[in-house]
Structure formats: structure tokens, C-alpha cells
N, C-alpha and C positions, 0 to 999 in steps of 0.2 A: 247209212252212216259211214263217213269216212274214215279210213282206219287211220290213229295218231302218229304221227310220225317219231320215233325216236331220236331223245335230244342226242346230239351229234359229239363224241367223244374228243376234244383237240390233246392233238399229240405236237404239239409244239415243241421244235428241237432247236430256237435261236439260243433259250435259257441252258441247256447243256452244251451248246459251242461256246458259252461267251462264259460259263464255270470253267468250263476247261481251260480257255484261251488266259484266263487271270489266273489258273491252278501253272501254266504253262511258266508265265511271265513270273510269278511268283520262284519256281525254280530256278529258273535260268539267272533270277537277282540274286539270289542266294547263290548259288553258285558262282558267280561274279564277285560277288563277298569274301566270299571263302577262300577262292584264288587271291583275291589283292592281299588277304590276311596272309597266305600265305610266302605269296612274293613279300610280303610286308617284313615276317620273322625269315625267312629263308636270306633276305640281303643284308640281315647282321651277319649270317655266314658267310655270304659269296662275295658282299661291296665292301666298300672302303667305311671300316668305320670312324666316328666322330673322336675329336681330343678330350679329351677332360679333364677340370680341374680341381685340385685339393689345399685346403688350408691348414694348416698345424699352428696352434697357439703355445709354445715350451712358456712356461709359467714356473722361472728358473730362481735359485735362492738369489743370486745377486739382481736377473730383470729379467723383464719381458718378453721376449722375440718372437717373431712373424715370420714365417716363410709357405710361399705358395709355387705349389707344383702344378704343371700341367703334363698328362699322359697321352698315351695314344695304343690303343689296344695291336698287337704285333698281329696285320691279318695274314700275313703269310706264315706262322707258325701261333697260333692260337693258344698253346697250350702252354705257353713261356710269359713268361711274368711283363707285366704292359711296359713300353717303352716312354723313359722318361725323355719327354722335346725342350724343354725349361725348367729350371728352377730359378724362383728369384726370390732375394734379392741377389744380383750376380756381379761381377766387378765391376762391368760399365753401369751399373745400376746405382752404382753408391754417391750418395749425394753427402757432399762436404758440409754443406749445414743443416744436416740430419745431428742433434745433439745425444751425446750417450753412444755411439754408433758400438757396433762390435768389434771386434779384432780381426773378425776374418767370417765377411760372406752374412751379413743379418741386420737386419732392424730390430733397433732396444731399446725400453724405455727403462728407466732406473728411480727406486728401488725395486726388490721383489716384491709378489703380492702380500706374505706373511705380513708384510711393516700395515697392513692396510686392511686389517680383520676388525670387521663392523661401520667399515670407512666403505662406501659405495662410491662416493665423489672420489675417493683416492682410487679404488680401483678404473672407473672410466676414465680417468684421464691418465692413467697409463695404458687402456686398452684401444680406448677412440682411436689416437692419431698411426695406429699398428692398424686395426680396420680400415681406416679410412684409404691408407694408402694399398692396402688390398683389393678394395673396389675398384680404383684403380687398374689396378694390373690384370683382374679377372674382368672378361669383357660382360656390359650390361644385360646382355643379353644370357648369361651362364651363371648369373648371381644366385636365383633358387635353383639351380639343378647342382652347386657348391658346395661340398658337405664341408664345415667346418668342426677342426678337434681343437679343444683345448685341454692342453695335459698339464698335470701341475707336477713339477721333480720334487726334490729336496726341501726346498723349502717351504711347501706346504703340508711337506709326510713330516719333518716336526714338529708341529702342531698339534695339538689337541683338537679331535676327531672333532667336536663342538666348531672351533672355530674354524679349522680350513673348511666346514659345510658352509659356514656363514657365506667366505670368499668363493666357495663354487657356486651359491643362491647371486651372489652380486657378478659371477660374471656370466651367468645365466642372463640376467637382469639385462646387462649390456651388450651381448649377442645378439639376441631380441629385437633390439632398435634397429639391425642392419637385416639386409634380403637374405644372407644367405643360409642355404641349409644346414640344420641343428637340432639335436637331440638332445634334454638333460643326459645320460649316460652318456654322451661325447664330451662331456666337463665332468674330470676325474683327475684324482689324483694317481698317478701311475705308482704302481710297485718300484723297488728297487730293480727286480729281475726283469719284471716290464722294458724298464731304459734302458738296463745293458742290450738288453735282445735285441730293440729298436734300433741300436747304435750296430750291433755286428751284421743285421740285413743292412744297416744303409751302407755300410762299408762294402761286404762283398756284393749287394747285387749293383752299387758303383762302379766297382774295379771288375765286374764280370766273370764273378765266380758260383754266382747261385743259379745259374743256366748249364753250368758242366753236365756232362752224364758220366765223368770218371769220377769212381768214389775211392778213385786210388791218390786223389789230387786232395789234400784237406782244403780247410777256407782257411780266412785268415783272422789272424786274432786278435781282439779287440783291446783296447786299453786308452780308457775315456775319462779322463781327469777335470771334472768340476772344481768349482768353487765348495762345495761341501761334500761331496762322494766322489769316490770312483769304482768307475763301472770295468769288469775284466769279461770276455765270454771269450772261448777255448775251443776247440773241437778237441773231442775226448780221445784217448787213446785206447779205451774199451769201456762198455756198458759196466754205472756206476749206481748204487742204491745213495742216492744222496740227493736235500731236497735243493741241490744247488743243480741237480742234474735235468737237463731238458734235450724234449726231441723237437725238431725242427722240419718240417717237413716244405716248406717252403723253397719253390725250384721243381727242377726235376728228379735232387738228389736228396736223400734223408739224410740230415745231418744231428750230429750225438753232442751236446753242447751242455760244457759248465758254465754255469753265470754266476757273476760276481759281481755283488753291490756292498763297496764298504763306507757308509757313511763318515766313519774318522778320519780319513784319507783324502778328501778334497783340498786344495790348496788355503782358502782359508781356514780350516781346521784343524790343518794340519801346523798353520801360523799360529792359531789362537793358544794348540797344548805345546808349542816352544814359549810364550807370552806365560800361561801357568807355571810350568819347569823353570823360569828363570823367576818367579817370584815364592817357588820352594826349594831354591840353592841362599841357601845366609850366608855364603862365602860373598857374595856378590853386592852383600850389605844395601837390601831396597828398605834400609828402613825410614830413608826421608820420605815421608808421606805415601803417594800412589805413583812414584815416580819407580820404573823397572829399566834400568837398561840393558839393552839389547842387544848382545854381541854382534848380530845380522845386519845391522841397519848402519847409515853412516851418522860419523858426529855431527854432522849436523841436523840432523832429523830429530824434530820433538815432536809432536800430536798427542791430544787426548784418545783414548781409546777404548773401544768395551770389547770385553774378552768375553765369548759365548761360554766359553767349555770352564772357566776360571771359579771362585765359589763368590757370594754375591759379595762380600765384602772387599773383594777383589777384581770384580768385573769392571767398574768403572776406573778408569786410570791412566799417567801417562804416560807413553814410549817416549823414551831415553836412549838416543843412538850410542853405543860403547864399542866401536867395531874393536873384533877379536877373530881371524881366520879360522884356529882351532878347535873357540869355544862355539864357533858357528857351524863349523861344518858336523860338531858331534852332536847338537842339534838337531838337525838335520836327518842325522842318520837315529835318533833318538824318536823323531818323530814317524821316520819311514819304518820303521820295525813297531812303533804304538810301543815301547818302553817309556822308562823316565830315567834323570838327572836325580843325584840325591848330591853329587858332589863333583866337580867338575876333573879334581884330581882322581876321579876312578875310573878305568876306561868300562866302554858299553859291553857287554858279554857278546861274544863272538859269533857272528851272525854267517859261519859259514853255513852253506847254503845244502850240502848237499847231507845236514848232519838233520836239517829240520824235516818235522814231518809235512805233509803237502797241507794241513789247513791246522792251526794254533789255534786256542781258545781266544786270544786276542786281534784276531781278523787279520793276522797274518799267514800269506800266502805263499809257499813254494810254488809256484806255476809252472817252470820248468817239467817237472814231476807231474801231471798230470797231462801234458799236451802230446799230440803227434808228433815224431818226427819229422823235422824239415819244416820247424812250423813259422812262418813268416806273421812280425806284427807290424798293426800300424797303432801308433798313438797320437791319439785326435786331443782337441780344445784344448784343455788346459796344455798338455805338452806339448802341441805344437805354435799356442801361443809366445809360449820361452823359447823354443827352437826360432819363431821368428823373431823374436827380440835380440836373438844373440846372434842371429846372421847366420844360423849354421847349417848344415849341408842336410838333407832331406835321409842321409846313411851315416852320419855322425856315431862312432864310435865313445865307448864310453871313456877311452883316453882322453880324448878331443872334449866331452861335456867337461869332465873335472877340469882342465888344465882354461879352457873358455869362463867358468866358474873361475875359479883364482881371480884369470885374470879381469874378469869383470868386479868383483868384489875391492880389491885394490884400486880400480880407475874409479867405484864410485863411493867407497869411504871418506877420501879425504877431498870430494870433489861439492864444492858449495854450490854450484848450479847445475847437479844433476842429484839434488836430496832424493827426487823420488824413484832415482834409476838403481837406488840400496836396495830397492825391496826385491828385484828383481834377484841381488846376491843368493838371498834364501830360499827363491824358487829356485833356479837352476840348482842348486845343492841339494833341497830336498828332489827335485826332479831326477840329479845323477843317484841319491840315496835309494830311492822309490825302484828305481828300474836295478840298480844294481844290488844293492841289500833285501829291501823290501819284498820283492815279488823275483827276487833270484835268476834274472833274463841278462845276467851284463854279457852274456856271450851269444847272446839270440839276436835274432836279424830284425830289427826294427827302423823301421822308415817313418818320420815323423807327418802328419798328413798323410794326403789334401788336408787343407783348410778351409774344404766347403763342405763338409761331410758332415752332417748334424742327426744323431737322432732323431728328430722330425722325417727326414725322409724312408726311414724303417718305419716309423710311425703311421706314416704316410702310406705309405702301400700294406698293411697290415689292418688299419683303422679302416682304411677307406677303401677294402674288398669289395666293398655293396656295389663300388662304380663298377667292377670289370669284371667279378664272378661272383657266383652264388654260394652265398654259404650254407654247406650242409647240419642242422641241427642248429642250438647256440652258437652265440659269439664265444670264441676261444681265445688264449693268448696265442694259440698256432696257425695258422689258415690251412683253409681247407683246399682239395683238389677244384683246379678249373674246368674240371671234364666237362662237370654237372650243369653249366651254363649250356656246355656246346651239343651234350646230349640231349639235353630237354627241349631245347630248339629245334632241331634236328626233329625228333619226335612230335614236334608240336604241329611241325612240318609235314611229314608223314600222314600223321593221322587228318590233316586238310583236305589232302588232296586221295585219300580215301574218303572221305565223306562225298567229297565231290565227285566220285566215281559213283560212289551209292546211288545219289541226288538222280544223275544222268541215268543209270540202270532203271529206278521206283517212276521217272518220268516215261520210258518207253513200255513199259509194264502195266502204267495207269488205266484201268477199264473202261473202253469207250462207251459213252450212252448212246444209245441202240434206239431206232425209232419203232417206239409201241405204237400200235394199229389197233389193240383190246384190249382187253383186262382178261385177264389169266382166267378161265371157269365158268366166264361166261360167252353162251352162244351167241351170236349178233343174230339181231332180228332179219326174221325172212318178211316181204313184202308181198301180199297177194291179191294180185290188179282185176279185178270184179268188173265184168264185163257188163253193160249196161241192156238192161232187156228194150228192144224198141217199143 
């Protein structure tokens, strides 16, 4: 009997070369991965980064306005606030039959959105041809990567909470229709101290004071005249317990800021309680009907008109030109201290300045008294709207306002084809009151402008952080450090190209399969060749 042969064990080793060889390739793409990731985040730090752009919708008591910024992150000093390449709309930009235009630097539609609470059709057709020409200007290609803000001022914070939600749901609605990027919480109505704040970063990081590293140099100080508020922000002369007191951390220097928002104080508001004050002086005899005349205005100016701040039986009514230099200018100065008229024969109680305390129960402001030393202002929109109308010097003294005042008021009282260049009498008078009684600077250094300076562009780089750094925690009203972008990257970096070192180490470490010839235990059979008897 022949002895069986045992079945033969295959130790086949193509199956452990060609694991390996896919366990190999496997690595080696991962690690190709990883590097390009890395190269990927590493040349936000080392390359040229891209522009970007930002939209602000100011959603303002008298209109509308549009402006869009484009940026560019500063790559040779990273940690300084992004460089603005454009703003527009800009002077070669202004088109002469653009209707409603602004005064200085904007696209506007006219009226505000308040006139248009439960009206959707009213509001799109003051926001469309504002988008439209946005699209425009931001190229096709950068439409969804676009954050657009719409901020509403003054004339949606008067309103009852009910209805300005209505007009933020419709301009929701209308945002919508276009590509670019948006949030419901980017359609808000800003605080008062929101706007001021908005307004003194666009000023100084314009004029290039929020990149200082001396904290021995102040900023400079804001003073923003609306159509219904005006906005004041300071740097303080020492740490104050007051809820007007804010820190400012934006830049590379901490700065210590009062802000002021006084809704009564806006140019029309400040027309509408001279419009009351003259219809509760009875020396002035308005008793034919709703007829008021108006020391301020020239004779030949008549309009129907409605007085916001007046009681209702007296809001609807018509102006009556009565020009009177004295009864105007006291006015004026009635309006800029927020007192009243009982009688024109009384003079106003003595407004010097340095008798008052720094903040009145009546929104009257000593400013002087609370600022640094050497402190430089600028005054934007409203005041530098009158400053251009009156032609006057960008360091105009306040000799030079009153004595430009007079003599404007005289050239346009008795002037029949310039009826509407009267109104302007009362601005420059309240404008010389404001600064020199009002808020007590008639000896401070004020420079009227630029007139491209818009809240929007504070706005703009505060709102629209998300483009160029990361914010630590919540959204704040202050912005946070830029570190946090360039360290996390950095680290993101790091930990790559340690993984990749990993990858490469676990690949030469990987246990080679070894060619088996038995099974562990068991003997291999012996064979015994049985010789054959002849």
C-alpha cells in the first residue's frame, strides 16, 4: 500500500505584496492631500490675498443710500485693519440723471422707508434701482461671496417696534430677489450709539488714526448732523461710569469713547421746534388760520407744511415768510440749547458755557469738558453740507460762520428767485448756534469734512468682520482681535505637516509579511521510500 501523499500547504506571497503595495499608495495619497491642504491654508499667509467686497444699505429719515466698498487684506502687515482700494459711489461716478442725488458722495432714493410701513411695493421701488446699480459695480462673479448690511437710523428707531419689523420683513423680502450674501440680523435698526460709533471709525480709520501705536496722540472727534439726530463720539479724557461710555478696541490702540446720540438735534428737528416756538409766541398774532410766520424764511416763501414735533391740531399748516434777523437768530440759538420762546422781548438765559455742567437733563451737551486735550474735530453731513453751500473754508472760524450767516440771510430775504436759498438762513444760524452755544466748541479746531465720510464705511468694516477676521465668541458692537485668524491658520498649518511626518514614520514601521513554509505546531510529515522485495 502506497503511503498518501500529504495535501501540499500554498504559501502564496503575490496577496501580501499587492496589500501592501495599495496599503503603500494609500499613504503616499494621503500624504499628498495633506501637503496640498496645507500649501492650500499656509498661502493665505505667505500669498497675495484676494479684494473683497461690502455693501451698506443706510435706510436714513429723509432716504435711502447705497454704498459699496471694496477691500484688500494688508498682506505685508496682517494684523492692521484691511485696506480700503474703492469706495463708490465716488465723484467721477455721479451721474447727472440720477434723480434725488445726495449732496456729497451717494446714491438716494427719496422718501425714507418710515413713509412706507406695510407698503412692500413702496419699499422695492426705493430699494431695486439702489441694488440694481450695485450689481453693477460688484463684479458677477463676487455677487454670493457679497455680504450685504442694511441698517435703518432714525427714522425707523421712531417708530413703533410693530411697524419698523413690518419694513425690516419687506426689506428682507427684497434682498432676496438679488444674489447677494444676507442674513435676517444684517437688516436691523442700529442704536443711536451704534451710528455715532460707525461714524468716528469711518472718520479716523479714513484720516489714518486707528493704526497709531502712540496712545499719547487722541483720535479725533466726531460731530455728525442728520436730518433728525446728531451723533457726538470723544475720546475721553479719563475712564467714566456712564452708559454713554464705550471702549473701543479696534486698531492697534484701545481707545476710551463718549458717544452721543441726540435725536432733537438733527436739522429737521431742530426746524420743526422753531415751527412750534413760533406758533406759542401770541405777540406774533398766527391767529388767521394755520398760517405761522417765520422770522427765518424770506417773504416770499409760502408752503403748506407738517410739523413732526408741533401737537396735532397744529401739525398740518402753512409757513409764512416774515424775515426778522434777531427774531431768527434767537431761534436758532433757542433751538441749539433745546430751550423755548415764551416771548420774544425776553432774552434766552445765558448759555455760557463754562458755567454748565457737562451733560443737562435736556440733551444738552458741554463737550469741551469732557474731551482730551488738543482735541481736533471734524464735522461731517449735515455741517458740512452748509459749509458747502456757503462756500466756506474747510477751518472757518466762527467769526467768519456768523458774519457768512448775516450776510446770506439779507441776500436771500428779499431775493424772489432764490425763495428756497432762505432755508438755508436757518441752517447756517442754527449750525453757528450748535457749535458755539450748543455743545460749547466755538474755540475748538474744527474742520468741516471730507464729504465722503459716511457712517456706512464704519459700518462696513465692523459689520462685515466675517470677510477678514474671526470673531471670537458673539457678535459685539466692538470687534475683536485679528490675531485669531492668523493663529488658527498657522496651527492648522502645523498640525499638517505633522500628521504627515506621522503618515511617513507608521509607513516605514509597517510589518512586512514574511513567507510561511508551516503552521506553527505542527511537524511536517516524514516520507519512508519502502524498497521493493524482488
Amino acid at each position: 500500500m502506497e503511503p498518501q501523499t500529504p495535501p501540499k500547504i500554498k504559501t502564496s506571497n503575490s496577496g501580501s505584496f499587492q496589500t501592501q503595495k495599495i496599503v503603500k499608495n494609500c499613504l503616499i495619497f494621503l500624504a499628498i492631500l495633506l501637503v496640498l491642504a496645507g500649501v492650500y491654508y499656509g498661502y493665505g499667509l505667505f500669498g497675495e490675498s484676494k479684494p473683497f467686497f461690502t455693501v451698506v444699505v443706510d435706510c436714513g429719515s429723509t432716504g435711502t443710500r447705497l454704498n459699496v466698498y471694496e477691500w484688500k487684506i494688508n498682506d505685508e502687515r496682517k494684523m492692521d485693519l484691511p485696506i480700503l482700494l474703492h469706495s463708490f459711489p465716488h465723484e467721477s461716478a455721479k451721474n447727472p440723471s440720477w434723480k434725488n442725488g445726495c449732496e456729497y458722495h451717494c446714491m438716494q432714493t427719496e422718501p425714507g422707508l418710515d413713509k412706507f410701513v406695510g407698503n412692500f411695493s413702496g419699499v422695492r421701488v426705493s430699494l431695486a434701482p439702489l441694488l440694481r446699480w450695485a450689481e453693477r459695480v460688484v463684479p458677477n462673479d463676487r455677487h454670493r461671496d457679497t455680504p450685504i448690511f442694511v441698517l435703518a437710523t432714525a427714522g425707523l428707531r421712531r417708530l413703533a417696534m410693530e411697524d419698523s419689523n413690518r419694513v425690516l420683513e419687506d426689506l428682507g423680502g427684497v434682498i432676496k430677489e438679488y444674489k447677494f450674501k444676507w442674513r435676517r440680523d444684517w437688516i436691523r435698526v442700529l442704536s443711536g450709539r451704534e451710528e455715532a460709533y460707525y461714524g468716528w471709525v469711518a472718520l479716523n480709520y479714513k484720516l489714518g488714526y486707528l493704526n497709531r501705536s502712540s496712545s499719547q496722540l487722541p483720535t479725533l472727534g466726531l460731530l455728525d448732523l442728520g436730518g433728525s439726530s446728531l451723533q457726538i463720539v470723544i475720546e475721553a479724557n479719563e475712564l467714566r461710569e456712564s452708559k454713554h461710555f464705550l471702549v473701543s478696541k479696534i486698531g492697534v490702540v484701545e481707545h476710551q469713547l463718549m458717544t452721543y446720540s441726540l435725536p432733537a438735534f438733527g436739522l429737521n428737528k431742530a426746524f420743526d421746534r422753531t415751527v412750534d416756538m413760533v406758533t406759542q409766541v401770541k405777540s406774533l398774532g398766527n391767529d388767521a388760520g394755520f398760517d405761522v410766520r417765520h422770522p427765518c424764511l424770506s417773504s416770499y416763501f409760502v408752503k403748506n407744511y407738517t410739523c413732526s414735533v408741533c401737537s396735532k391740531s397744529e401739525s398740518l399748516l402753512r409757513l409764512v415768510g416774515d424775515p426778522n434777523w434777531e427774531k431768527c437768530k434767537m431761534l436758532a440759538q433757542a433751538a441749539a440749547l433745546n430751550t423755548s420762546i415764551s416771548d420774544w422781548s425776553e432774552p434766552l438765559l445765558s448759555s455760557s458755557c463754562w458755567r454748565r455742567p457737562p451733560h443737562e437733563g435736556k440733551n444738552i451737551l458741554n463737550v469741551a469738558i469732557n474731551t482730551k486735550p488738543r482735541m481736533q474735530y471734524h464735522a461731517l453731513s449735515g455741517f458740512f453740507v452748509v459749509y458747502k453751500k456757503l462756500n466756506l473754508t474747510t477751518k472757518a472760524n466762527m467769526t467768519k460762520i456768523w458774519e457768512t450767516a448775516q450776510h446770506l440771510c439779507s441776500s436771500t430775504w428779499d431775493d424772489e428767485t432764490n425763495v428756497s436759498g432762505s432755508q438755508y438762513c436757518f441752517k447756517v444760524l442754527y449750525l453757528a448756534s450748535l457749535i458755539d452755544d450748543g455743545l460749547c466748541l466755538g474755540d475748538a479746531d474744527i474742520t468741516f469734512g471730507p464729504g465722503d465720510i459716511s457712517w456706512t464705511l464704519g459700518a462696513s468694516l465692523v459689520e462685515g468682520e466675517r470677510m477678514w477676521r474671526t470673531t471670537i465668541g458673539p457678535r459685539t458692537l466692538i470687534p475683536t482681535s485679528q490675531f485669531s485668524i492668523l493663529s488658527s491658520s498657522i496651527f492648522l498649518f502645523t498640525i499638517l505637516v505633522v500628521l504627515v511626518c506621522v503618515v511617513y514614520y507608521c509607513q516605514i514601521k509597517l510589518p512586512m509579511p514574511r513567507r510561511r513554509s508551516a503552521v506553527v505546531g505542527l511537524p511536517l510529515p516524514s516520507f519512508t521510500h519502502s524498497k521493493h522485495q524482488p
